[in-house]
C-alpha positions in Angstrom: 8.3 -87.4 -14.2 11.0 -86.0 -16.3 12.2 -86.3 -20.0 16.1 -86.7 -19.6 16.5 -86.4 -23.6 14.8 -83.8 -26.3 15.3 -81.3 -28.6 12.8 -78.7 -27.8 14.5 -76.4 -30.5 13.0 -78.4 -33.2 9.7 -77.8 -34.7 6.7 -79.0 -34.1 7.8 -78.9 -30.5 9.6 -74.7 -30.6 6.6 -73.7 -32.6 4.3 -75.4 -29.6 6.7 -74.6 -27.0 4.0 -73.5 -24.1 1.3 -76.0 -24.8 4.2 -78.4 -24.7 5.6 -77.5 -21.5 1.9 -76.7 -20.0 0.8 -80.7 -21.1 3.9 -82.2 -19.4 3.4 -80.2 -16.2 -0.4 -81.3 -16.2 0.9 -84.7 -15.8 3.1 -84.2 -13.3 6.2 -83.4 -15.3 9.3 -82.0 -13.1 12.0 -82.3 -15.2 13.3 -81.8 -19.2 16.5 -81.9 -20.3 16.7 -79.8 -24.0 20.3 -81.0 -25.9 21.5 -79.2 -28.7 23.5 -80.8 -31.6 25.6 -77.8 -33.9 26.7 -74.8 -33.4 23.3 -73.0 -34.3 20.4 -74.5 -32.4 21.9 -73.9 -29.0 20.8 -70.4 -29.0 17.4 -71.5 -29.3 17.6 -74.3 -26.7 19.1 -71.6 -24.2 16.4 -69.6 -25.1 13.9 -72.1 -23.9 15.8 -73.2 -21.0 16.1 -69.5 -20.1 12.3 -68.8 -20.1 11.8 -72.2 -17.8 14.1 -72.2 -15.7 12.6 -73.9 -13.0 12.0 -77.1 -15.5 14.3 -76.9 -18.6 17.6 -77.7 -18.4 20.3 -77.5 -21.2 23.1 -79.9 -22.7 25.3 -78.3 -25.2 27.1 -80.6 -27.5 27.6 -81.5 -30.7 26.1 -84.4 -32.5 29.0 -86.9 -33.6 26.9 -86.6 -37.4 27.5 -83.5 -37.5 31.2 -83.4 -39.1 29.6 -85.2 -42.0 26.3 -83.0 -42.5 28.8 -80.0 -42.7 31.0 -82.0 -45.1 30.1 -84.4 -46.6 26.8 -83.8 -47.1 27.4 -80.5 -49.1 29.6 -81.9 -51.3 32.6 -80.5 -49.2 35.4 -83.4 -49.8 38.5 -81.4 -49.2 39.4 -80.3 -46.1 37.1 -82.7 -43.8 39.8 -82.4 -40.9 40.6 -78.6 -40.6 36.7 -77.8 -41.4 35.9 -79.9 -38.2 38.9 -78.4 -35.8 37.3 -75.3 -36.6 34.0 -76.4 -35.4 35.1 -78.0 -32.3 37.4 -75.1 -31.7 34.2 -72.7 -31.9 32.0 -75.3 -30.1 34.4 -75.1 -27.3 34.2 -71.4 -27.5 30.8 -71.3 -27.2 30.3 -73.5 -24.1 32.9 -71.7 -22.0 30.8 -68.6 -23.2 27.8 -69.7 -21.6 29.1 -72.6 -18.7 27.0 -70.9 -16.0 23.8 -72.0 -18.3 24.3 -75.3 -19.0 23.8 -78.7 -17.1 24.7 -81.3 -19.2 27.6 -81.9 -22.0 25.5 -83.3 -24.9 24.0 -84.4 -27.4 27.6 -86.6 -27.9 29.4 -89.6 -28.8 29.9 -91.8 -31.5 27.8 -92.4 -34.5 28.9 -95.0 -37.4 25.5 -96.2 -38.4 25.1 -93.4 -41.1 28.7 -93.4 -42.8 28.6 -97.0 -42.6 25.2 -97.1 -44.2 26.5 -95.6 -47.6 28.2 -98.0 -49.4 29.3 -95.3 -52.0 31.2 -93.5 -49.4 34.9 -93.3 -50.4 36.8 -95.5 -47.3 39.4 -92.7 -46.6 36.5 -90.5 -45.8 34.5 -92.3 -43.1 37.6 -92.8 -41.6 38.4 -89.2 -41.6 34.8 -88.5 -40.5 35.2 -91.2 -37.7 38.9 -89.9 -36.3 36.9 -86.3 -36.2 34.0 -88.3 -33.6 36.9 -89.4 -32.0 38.3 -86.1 -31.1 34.7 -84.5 -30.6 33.9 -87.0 -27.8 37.3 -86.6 -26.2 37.0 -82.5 -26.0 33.4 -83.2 -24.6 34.7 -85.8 -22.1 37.7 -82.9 -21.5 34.7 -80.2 -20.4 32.4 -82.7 -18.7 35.5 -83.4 -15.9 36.9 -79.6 -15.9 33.5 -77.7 -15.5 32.2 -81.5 -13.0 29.0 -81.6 -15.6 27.4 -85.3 -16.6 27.4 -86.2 -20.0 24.4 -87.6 -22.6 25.9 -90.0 -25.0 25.1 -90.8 -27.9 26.0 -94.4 -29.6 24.6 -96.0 -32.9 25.9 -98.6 -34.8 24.7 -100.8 -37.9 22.7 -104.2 -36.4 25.3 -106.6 -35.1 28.2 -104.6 -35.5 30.3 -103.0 -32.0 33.0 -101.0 -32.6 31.0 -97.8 -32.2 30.4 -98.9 -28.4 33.6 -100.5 -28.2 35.3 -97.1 -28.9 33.2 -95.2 -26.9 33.4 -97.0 -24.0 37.6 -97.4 -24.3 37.6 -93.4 -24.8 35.9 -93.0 -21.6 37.8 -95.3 -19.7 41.6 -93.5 -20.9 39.6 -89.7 -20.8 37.5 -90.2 -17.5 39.4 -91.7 -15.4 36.9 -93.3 -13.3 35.5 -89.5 -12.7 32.9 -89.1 -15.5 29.0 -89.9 -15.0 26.6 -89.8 -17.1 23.7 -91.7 -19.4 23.7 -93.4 -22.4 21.3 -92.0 -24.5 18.1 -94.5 -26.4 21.3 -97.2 -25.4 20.0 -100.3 -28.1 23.4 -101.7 -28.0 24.6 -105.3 -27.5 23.5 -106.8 -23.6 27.3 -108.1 -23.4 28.6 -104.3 -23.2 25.9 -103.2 -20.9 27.4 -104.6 -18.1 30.2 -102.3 -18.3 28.4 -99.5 -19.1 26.6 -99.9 -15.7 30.2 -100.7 -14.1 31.3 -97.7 -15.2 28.5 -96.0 -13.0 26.5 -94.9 -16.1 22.7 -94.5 -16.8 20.7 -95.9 -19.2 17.7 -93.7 -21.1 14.7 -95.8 -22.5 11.9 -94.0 -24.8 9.6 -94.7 -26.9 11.4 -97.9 -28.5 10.2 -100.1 -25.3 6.5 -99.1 -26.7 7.0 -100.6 -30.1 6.4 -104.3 -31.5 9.9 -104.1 -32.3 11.6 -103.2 -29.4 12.0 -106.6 -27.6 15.9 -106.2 -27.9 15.1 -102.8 -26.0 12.7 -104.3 -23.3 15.5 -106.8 -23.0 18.1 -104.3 -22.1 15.7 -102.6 -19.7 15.3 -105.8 -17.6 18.6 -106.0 -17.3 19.0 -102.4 -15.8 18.6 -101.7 -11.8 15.6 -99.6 -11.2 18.5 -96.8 -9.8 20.1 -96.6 -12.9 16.9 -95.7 -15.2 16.5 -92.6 -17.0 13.3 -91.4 -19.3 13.1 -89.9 -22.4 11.3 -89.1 -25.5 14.4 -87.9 -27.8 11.1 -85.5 -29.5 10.2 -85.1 -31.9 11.7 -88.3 -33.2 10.5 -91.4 -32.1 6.9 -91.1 -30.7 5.4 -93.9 -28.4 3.1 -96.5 -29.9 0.0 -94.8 -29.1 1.1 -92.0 -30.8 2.7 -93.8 -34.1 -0.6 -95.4 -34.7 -3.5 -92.5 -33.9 -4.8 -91.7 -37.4 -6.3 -88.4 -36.3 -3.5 -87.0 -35.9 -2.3 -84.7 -38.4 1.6 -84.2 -36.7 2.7 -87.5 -35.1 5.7 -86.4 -32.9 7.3 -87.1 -29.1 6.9 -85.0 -26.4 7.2 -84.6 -23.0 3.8 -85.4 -21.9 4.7 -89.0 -23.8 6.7 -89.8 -21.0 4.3 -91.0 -18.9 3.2 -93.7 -21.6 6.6 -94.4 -21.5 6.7 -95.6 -17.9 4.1 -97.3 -18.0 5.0 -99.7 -20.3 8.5 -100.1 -18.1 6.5 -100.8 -15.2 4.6 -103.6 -17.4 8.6 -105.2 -18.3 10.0 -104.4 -15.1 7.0 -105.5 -12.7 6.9 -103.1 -10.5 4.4 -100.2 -9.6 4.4 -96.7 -11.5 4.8 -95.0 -8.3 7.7 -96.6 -7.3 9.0 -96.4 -10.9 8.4 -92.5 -11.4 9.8 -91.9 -8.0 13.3 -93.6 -8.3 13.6 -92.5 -12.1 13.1 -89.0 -10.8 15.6 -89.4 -8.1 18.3 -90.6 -10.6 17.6 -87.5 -12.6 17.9 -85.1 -9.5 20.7 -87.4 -9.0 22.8 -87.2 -12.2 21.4 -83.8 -13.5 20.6 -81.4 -10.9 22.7 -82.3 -7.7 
């Protein structure tokens, strides 16, 4: 059992961190994956990683919402471009810093859904914001082929909209030459691109989503995907499984790792096939993709 996306930094799971890591491992847990998003919460995520070393493994990245949360966001209009150079310039700094630490380029991508959700956003600016994704995923792509790392990718777009997948997917193509591997991360995009994410040799991570009344277009996608190309992953503490979402005596209702295991189950339930078969050959595309 593994959870291929999570940001362990994040509280309630750092302030929990040992009964969080002890819980997953009393289910048979293996394998976590911890992916930072800015420049700050990467120390803490190597932290983590550093005191587990035998089950936590780190992707350094940085979130494609990022450029706008350090902009934007704080009422920083002028200067969107150079403010962002400077943070990929320092990202970059910080990943050749610590290289022999990290297994994974991530969390990264591209991410329209939240500029394109604000209708008062001046035009100029999300496309400033969007050009700034643009060059963030390429230097990410850039590090994945020098340093031969996989990447976890991020892609969310507005319902029936695809030019967030559509650029993604043309960026890899002219940046990764055929060389790059990799999953899509919580992939809810349209079934007519996911043939060609699989062509291009990717992964696919399902979470919590397949557990929830509305997540048909989800369980949809994951019958589409070969059992050899399935990845698992809470993305805690955000989107918690059903069982989770609806207990009312909890006080905290958050993902974990442990809430994998709920998680394949209901994949074995759309997919028809037995949870030993499907923890085995989702664990041997992790060891595959992540530690290999």
């Amino acid at each position: 059992m593994h959870d291929s996306h999570i940001h362990l930094n994040l509280c309630p799971l750092q302030e929990n961190i040992e009964q969080v890591i002890s819980d997953f491992q009393k289910e048979g847990g293996k394998y976590i994956l911890t992916q930072s998003t800015d420049l700050l919460d990467y120390k803490e995520n190597l932290e983590i990683a550093k005191k587990y070393p035998e089950i936590v493994h780190l992707a350094l990245g940085l979130h494609p919402t990022v450029f706008e949360e350090y902009t934007v966001q704080r009422n920083i209009f002028k200067d969107i471009q150079k403010k962002s150079l400077q943070m990929i310039a320092e990202f970059e700094k910080i990943f050749e810093k610590n290289i022999k630490d990290i297994s994974a380029v991530g969390e990264t991508g591209l991410d329209y859904y939240q500029f394109n959700n604000d209708q008062t956003m001046d035009e100029n600016i999300k496309q400033e914001l969007c050009e700034m994704q643009k060059i963030s995923f390429t230097k990410h792509i850039q590090l994945a082929l020098k340093h031969n790392l996989p990447m976890s990718i991020h892609a969310r777009e507005m319902n029936e909209h695809s030019e967030c997948l559509e650029d993604i997917l043309r960026i890899i193509a002219q940046e990764g030459k055929g060389q790059l591997r990799g999953s899509f991360h919580s992939y809810t995009g349209n079934l007519d691109f996911l043939k060609e994410v699989l062509d291009m040799g990717f992964y696919i991570g399902f979470n919590g989503i397949i557990t929830y009344k509305s997540g048909d277009n989800v369980r949809e996608i994951l019958k589409q995907v070969p059992l050899e190309r399935i990845l698992f992953e809470t993305d805690g503490p955000f989107l918690p499984p059903q069982s989770v979402r609806k207990n009312k005596k909890l006080s905290e209702k958050y993902a974990q790792p442990k809430d994998i295991k709920e998680i394949i189950t209901t994949a074995c339930d759309v997919k028809g096939v037995s949870y030993e078969k499907m923890e085995k050959v989702s664990d041997e595309n992790y060891e595959r993709l992540f530690v290999l």
